[in-house]
C-alpha positions in Angstrom: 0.0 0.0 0.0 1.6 3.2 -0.9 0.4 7.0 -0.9 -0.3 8.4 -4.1 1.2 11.7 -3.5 4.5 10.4 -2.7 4.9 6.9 -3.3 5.8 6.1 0.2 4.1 3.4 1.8 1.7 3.3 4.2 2.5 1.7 7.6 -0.6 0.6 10.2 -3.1 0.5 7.7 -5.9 -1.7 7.4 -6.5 -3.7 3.9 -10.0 -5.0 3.8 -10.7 -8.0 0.8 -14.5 -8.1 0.0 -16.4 -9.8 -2.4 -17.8 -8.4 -5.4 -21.3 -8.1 -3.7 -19.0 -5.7 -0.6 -18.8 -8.4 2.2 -15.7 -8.0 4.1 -13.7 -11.8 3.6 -10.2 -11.0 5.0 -8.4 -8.4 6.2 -4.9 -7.3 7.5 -2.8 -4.8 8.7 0.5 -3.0 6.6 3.8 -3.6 8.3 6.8 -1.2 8.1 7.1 -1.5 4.3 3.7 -1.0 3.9 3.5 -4.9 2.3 0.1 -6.9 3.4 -0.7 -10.5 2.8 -4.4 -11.3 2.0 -5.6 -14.8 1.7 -9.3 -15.4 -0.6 -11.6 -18.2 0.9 -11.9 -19.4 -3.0 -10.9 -18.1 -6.5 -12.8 -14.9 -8.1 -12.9 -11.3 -8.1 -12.1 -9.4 -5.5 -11.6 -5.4 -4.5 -9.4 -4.0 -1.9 -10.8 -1.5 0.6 -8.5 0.9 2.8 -9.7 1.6 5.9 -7.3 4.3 7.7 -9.1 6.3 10.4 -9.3 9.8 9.4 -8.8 9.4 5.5 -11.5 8.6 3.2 -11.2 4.9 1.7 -9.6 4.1 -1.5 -11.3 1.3 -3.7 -9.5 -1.0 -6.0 -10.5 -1.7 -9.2 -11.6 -5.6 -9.2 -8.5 -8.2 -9.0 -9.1 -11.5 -10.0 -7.8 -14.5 -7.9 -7.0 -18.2 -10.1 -6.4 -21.2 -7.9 -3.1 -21.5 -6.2 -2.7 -18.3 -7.8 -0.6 -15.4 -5.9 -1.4 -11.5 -7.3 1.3 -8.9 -6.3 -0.4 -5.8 -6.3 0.4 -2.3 -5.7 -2.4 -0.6 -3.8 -2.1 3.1 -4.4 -4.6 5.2 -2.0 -5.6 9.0 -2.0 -5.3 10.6 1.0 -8.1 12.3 1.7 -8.6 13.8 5.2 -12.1 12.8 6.8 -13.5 16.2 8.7 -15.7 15.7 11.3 -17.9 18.6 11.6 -19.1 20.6 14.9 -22.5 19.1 14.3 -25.1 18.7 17.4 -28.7 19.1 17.0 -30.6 18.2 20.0 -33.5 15.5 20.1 -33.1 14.7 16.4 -31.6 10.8 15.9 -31.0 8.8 12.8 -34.6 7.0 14.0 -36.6 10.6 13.1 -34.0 13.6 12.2 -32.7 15.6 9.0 -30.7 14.4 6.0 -28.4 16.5 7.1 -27.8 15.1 10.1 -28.0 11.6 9.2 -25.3 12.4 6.9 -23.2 13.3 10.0 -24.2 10.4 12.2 -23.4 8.5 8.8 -19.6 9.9 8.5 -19.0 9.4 12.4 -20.0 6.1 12.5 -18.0 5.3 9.7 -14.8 6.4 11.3 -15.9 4.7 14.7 -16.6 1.4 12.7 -13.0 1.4 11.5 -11.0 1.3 15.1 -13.8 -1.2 16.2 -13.0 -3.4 12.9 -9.3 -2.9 14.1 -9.8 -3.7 17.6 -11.7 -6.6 16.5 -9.2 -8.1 14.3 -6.4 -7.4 17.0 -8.2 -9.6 19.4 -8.2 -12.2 16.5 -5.0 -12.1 15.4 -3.7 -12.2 19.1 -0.3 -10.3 17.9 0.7 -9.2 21.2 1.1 -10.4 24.4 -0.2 -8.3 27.4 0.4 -7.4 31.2 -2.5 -6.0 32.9 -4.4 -5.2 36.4 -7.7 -6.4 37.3 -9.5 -5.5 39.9 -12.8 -5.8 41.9 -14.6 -3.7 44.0 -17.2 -2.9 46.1 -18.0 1.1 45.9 -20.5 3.2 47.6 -23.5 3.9 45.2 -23.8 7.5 45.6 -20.4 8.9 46.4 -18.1 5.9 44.9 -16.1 5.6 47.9 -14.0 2.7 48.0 -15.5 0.2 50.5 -13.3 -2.9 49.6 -11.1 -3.9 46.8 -8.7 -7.0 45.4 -6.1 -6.9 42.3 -4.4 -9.1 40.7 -1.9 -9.1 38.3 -1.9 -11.7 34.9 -0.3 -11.4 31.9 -0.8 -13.2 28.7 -2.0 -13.6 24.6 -5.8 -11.8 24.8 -8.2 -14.4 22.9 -10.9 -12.1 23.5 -12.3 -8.7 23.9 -12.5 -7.3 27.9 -16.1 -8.5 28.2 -16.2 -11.6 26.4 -19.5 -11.3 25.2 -21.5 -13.7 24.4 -23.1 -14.5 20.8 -24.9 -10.7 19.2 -28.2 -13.1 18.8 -28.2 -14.2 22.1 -27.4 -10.8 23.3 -29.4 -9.1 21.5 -32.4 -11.3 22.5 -32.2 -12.0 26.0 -30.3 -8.7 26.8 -27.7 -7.3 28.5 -28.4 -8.5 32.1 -29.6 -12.5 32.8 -29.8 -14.6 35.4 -27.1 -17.5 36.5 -28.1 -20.4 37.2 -26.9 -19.7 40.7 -29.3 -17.3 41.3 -26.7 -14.4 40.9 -27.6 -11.8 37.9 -25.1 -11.5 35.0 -23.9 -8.0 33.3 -22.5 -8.5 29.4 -20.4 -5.2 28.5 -20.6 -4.5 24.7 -17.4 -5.4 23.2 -16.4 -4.5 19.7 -18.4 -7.4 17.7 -21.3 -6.6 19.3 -21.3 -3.1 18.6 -20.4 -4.0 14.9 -22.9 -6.4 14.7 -26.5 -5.4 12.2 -28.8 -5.8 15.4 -27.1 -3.0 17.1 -27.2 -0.9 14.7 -31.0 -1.8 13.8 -32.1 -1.7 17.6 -31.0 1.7 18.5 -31.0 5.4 17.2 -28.2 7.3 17.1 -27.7 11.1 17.1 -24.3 13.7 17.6 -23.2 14.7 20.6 -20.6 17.0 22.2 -18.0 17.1 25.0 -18.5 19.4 27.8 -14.8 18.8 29.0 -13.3 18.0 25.7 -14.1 20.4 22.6 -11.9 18.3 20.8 -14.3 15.0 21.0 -17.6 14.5 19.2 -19.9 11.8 20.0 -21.9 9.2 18.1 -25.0 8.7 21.1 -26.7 6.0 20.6 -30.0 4.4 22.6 -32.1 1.5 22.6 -35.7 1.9 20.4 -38.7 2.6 22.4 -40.5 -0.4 21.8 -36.8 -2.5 23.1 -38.2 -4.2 26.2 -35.2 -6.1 27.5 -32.1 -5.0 29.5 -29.9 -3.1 27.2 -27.4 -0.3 26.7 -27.0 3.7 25.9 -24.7 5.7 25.5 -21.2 7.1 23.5 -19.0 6.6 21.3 -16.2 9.5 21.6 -13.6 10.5 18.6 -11.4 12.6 18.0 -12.5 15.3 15.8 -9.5 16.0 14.2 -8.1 12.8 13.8 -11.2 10.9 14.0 -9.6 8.1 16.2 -11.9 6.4 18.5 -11.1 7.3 22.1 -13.7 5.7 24.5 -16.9 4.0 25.3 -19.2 4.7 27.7 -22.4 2.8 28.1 -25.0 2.8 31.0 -27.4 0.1 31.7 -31.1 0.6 30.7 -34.3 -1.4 32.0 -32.5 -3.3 34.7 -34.8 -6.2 36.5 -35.1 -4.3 39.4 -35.9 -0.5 38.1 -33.2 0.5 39.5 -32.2 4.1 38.4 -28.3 5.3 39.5 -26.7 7.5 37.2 -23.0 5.6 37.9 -24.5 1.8 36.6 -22.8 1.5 33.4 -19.2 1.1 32.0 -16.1 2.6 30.7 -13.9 1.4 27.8 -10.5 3.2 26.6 -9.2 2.7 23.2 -5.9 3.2 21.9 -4.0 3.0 18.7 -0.5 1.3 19.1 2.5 2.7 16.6 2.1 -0.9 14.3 -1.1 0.4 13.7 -3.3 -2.3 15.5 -6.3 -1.2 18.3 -6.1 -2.1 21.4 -8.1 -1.8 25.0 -6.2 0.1 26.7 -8.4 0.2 30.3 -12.1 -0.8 31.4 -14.5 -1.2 33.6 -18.0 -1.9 34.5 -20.3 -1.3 37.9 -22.9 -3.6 38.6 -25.8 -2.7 41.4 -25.9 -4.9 44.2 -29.5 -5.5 45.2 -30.8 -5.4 48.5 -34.4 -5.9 49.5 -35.9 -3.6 52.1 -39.3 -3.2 54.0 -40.8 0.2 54.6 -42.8 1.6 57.2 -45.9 0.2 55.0 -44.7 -3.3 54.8 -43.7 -2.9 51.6 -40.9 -4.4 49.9 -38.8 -2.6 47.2 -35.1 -3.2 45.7 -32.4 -0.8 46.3 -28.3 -0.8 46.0 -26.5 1.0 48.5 -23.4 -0.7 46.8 -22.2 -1.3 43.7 -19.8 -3.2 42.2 -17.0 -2.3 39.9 -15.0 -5.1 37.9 -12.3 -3.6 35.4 -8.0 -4.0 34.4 -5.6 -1.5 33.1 -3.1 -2.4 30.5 0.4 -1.9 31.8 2.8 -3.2 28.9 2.3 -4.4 26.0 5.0 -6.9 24.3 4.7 -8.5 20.5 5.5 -12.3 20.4 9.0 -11.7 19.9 8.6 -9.7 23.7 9.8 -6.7 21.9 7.8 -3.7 23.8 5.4 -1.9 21.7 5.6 1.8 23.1 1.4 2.7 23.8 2.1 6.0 25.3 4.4 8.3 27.7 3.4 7.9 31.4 2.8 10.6 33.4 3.5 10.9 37.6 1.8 12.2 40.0 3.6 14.7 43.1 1.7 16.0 45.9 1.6 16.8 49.8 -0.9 15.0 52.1 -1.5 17.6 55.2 -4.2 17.8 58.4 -6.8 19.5 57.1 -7.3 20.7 60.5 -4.5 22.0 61.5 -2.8 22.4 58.0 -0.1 20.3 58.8 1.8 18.0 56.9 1.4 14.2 57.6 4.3 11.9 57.3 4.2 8.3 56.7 0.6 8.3 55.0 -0.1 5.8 52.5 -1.2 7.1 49.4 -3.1 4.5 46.3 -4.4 4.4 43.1 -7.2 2.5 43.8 -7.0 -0.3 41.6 -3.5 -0.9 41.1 -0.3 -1.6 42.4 1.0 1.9 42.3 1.6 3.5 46.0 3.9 5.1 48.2 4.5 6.8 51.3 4.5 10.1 52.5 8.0 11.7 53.9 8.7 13.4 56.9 6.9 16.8 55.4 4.5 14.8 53.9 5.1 14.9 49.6 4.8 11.8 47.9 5.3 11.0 44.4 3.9 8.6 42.0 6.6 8.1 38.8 5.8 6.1 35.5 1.8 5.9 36.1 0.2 5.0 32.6 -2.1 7.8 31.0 -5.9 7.7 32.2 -8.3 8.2 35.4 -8.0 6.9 38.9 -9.0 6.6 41.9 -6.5 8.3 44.7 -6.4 7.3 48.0 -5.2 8.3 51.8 -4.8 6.0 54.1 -3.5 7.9 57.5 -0.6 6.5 59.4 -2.3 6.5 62.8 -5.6 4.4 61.5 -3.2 2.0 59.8 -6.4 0.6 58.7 -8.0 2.5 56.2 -12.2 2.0 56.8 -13.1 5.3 55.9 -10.8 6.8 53.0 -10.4 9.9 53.6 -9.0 12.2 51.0 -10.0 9.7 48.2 -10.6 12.2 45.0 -10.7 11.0 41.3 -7.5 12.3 38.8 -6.5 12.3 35.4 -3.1 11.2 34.9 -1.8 12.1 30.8 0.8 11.0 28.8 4.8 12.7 29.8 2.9 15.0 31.9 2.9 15.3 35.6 0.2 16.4 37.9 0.0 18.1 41.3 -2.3 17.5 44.6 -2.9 18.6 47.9 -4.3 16.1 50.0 -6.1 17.1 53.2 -7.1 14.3 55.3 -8.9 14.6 59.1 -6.5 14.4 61.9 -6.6 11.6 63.9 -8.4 13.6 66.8 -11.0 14.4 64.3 -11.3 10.8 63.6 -11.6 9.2 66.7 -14.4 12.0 67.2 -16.1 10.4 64.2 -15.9 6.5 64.9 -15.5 6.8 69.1 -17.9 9.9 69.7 -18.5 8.6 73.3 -14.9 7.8 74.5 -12.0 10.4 75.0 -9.0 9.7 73.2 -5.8 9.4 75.3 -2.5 7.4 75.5 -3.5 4.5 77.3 -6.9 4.0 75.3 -6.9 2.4 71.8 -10.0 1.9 69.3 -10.6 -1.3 67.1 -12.4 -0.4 63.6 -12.3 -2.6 60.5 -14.9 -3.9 58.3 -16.9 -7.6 57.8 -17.3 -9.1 54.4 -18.4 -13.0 53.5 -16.8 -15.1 51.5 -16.3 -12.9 48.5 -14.9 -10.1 50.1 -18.3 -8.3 49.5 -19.6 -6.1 52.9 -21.9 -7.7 55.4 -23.9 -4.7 57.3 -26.5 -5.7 60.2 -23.5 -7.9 61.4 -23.2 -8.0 65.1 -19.2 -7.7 66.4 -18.2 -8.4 70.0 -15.2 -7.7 71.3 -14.6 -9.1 74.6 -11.2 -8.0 76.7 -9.3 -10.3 79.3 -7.0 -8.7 82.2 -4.9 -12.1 83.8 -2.9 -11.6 86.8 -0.2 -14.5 86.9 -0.2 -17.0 90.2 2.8 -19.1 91.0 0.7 -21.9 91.5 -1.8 -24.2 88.8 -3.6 -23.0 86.9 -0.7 -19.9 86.8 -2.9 -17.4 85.0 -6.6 -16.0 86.1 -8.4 -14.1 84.3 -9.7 -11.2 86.7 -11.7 -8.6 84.4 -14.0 -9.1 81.2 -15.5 -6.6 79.5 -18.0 -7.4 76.4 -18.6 -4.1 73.9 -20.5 -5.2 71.1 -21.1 -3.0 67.8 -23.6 -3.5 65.0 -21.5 -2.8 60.9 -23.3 -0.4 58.9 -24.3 -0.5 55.4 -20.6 -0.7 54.1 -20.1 -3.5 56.3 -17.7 -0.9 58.9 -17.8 -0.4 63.0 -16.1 0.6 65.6 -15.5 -0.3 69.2 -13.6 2.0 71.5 -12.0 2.4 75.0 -10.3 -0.7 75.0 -7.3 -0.6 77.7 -3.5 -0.5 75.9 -1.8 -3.9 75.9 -5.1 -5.6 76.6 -5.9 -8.5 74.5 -9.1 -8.8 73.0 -10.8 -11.8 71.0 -13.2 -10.7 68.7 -16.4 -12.4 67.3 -18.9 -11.3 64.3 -22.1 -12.9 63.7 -25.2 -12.7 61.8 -27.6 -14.9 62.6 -26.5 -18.2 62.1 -23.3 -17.4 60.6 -20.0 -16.7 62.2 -16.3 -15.6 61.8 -15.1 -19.2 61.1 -12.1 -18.5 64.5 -12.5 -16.0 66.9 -9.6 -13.2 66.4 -7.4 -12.1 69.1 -6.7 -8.4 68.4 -4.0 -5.8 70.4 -4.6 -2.2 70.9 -2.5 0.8 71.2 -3.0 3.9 73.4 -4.4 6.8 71.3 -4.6 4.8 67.9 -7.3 3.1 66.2 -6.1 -0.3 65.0 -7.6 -2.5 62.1 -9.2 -5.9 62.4 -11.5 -7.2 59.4 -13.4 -10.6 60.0 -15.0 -12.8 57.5 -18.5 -14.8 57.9 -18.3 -18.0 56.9 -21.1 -19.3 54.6 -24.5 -20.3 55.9 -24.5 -24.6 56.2 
């Protein structure tokens, strides 16, 4: 494939083969000499298509394919620049609008339909081989506070798209929320064949939209039909209007069993172009509700979610199969000071996160902390103050945007540990011989348990020289009830004192009782797990 202004070829393009009736039968991707090989499913004539994002496609004249037969052709293309115009006119869709703008929705979608074609055939062709971070957490509905979290780390060939999705027909039929077979609900994220697939495009209208932080994006929108009675999806597609390279997808639920209505149930998907040319997902994620059942005043039961939960991965690096690194983008880094936002002063040794990841650090003795080679996108930053050592509430957790070779700047204020004791141990004074025990109770999966009852009972033993040696001379039983994060707190416990702690609710325990330690003025962390109902 070579330009036809200069001759030079073209590197990271797409070569599409179709049929003489324009149905796509192979395609493949230039390499540094621009060459391509495209391989026919039978003999007969055939055209090439380009398809470079931002440049209008170049059509071959037919080429005809014998048996066994090998064609070396020349495919000269005309670079001509798609422009995206500043289009938006609200409440008209390609379902009931204007030529005009159907012609717009037309030329967006093109461009969008070329990355997802690309990130499609990446996930086919499995070229690369990829390290990423997945994660899973339980988030606060309204406020997205971190309630609890695990990562792991894999690495590996992708044979598939970040969802997985399953078939477009069976998608597009049952929806995109069903029920397991163990009575848990399942949420399918769109990946790219679904999107290119005929039923979404005949099961939802589309209009143009625009970026209220980004004037540099235009959006295709895009929502189910009114008579679409199953769960399904809406949302955008954002490209770059000058480029027209897909950037992301986001997507929110619609018609969930439950009508339940939270403006954060949806997902997130970052594209990104890597220097061969191929499309990759660079970073997603999806929240799910998690249904609880309550009764009102009335006796009547209705279905909310307090908590939701968010499944996702990052890419970190990016290797071909001969583990050369493919280069997808400058980091950035993060500097910053945490301080007490109470007395404005700086606070060394906290722990500061991306949620998410493995990236973290500690604060120094005047409390800056920095955050080097973070890849480019959106997180989740984190406090965790050096006197909790425990982290329920985060404190100071705020979103950020980390870009590409540039670094960004925060201040941090966090409560003082007065000011937190205050919050969790309102009815006992702080002081150096008086400690606090705070954590949180999950079951099995690490998901919160709230209405969970914890006791914490506390032994003083004088020693005898005699059998049995040890007598136990003072109990004290304080008992707490977790909250609808699955949180409490239990203060006032002597320093030094050992104290064995139990959580139950109703017929389900903490599988061993823990033994937990206090210090004197600091509130120490102790999570217990329920075992599963038998």
């Amino acid at each position: 494939m070579v330009n036809e202004l200069d001759n030079r070829p073209v590197v990271g393009g797409f070569v599409v083969l179709t049929d003489m009736l324009g149905h796509e039968v192979a395609r493949a991707l230039t390499d540094a000499a621009g060459g391509f090989v495209l391989v026919a499913p039978e003999p007969g004539a055939y055209r090439l298509h380009s398809a470079i994002i931002g440049w209008r496609s170049t059509v071959s004249p037919p080429v005809l394919l014998d048996r066994d037969g090998t064609v070396d052709y020349t495919f000269v293309i005309r670079p001509q620049p798609v422009v995206l115009a500043p289009v938006l006119v609200v409440g008209e869709t390609s379902c009931r609008g204007s030529s005009e703008v159907g012609e717009a929705v037309v030329g967006v979608w093109d461009e969008a339909r070329k990355a997802l074609s690309a990130v499609s055939w990446t996930e086919r062709a499995t070229p690369f081989e990829f390290r990423w971070i997945r994660y899973d957490r339980t988030l606060d509905s309204r406020s997205l506070v971190v309630l609890g979290e695990s990562t792991t780390e894999r690495q590996g060939v992708f044979a598939r798209g970040p969802f997985g999705t399953v078939s477009a027909d069976s998608l597009w039929a049952v929806g995109f929320v069903r029920p397991a077979e163990s009575g848990a609900w399942v949420f399918e994220g769109p990946d790219a064949r679904a999107l290119l697939s005929e039923e979404f495009a005949n099961l939802h209208c589309f209009a143009l939209a625009v970026s209220d932080e980004d004037p540099g994006l235009i959006g295709l929108s895009f929502q189910p039909v009114k008579d679409r009675d199953v769960p399904d999806i809406d949302g955008v597609l954002w490209l770059d209007r000058r480029s027209g390279e897909l950037r992301a997808l986001e997507f929110r639920f619609t018609h969930l069993p439950w009508n339940i209505v939270n403006e954060h149930v949806g997902g997130h998907v970052e594209f990104q172009r890597l220097p061969t040319g191929a499309w990759v997902v660079r970073r997603w994620w999806v929240r799910m509700p998690i249904p609880e059942t309550t009764i009102g005043l009335a006796g009547r039961r209705r279905v909310v979610a307090r908590r939701l939960r968010e499944q996702g991965a990052v890419v970190s690096e990016i290797r071909d199969l001969d583990g050369k690194p493919v280069v997808i983008g400058e980091p950035g880094y993060v500097t910053g000071t945490v301080y007490d936002s109470s007395q404005a002063e700086p606070i060394a040794g906290a722990r500061i996160v991306l949620a998410g990841t493995p990236y973290q650090t500690r604060a120094d003795s005047t409390g800056a902390f920095a955050l080097r080679e973070i890849p480019a996108g959106t997180y989740l930053l984190a406090v965790v103050h050096p006197a909790l050592d425990v982290a329920p509430p985060v404190p100071g957790t705020r979103s950020i945007t980390v870009l590409p070779g540039e670094g960004l700047e925060v201040w941090l204020g966090v409560p003082s540990i007065e000011t937190l004791w205050q919050s969790l141990c309102p009815d006992a004074p702080r002081s150096d011989g008086v400690g606090a025990l705070a954590g949180r109770v999950t079951d099995g999966l690490g998901h919160p348990v709230s209405g969970a009852t914890v006791s914490a009972q506390g032994r003083r033993w004088i020693v005898m020289e005699g059998p049995p040696y040890a007598r136990s001379v003072d109990r004290a039983v304080v008992t707490g009830v977790t909250g609808p994060d699955g949180q409490y707190a239990i203060c006032g416990f002597e320093e030094g004192l050992p104290i064995r702690m139990q959580a139950a609710l109703g017929e389900r325990r903490n599988a061993v009782p823990t033994v937990a330690w206090v210090d004197g003025g600091r509130i120490s962390r102790v999570d217990l797990t329920l075992r599963p109902k038998r």
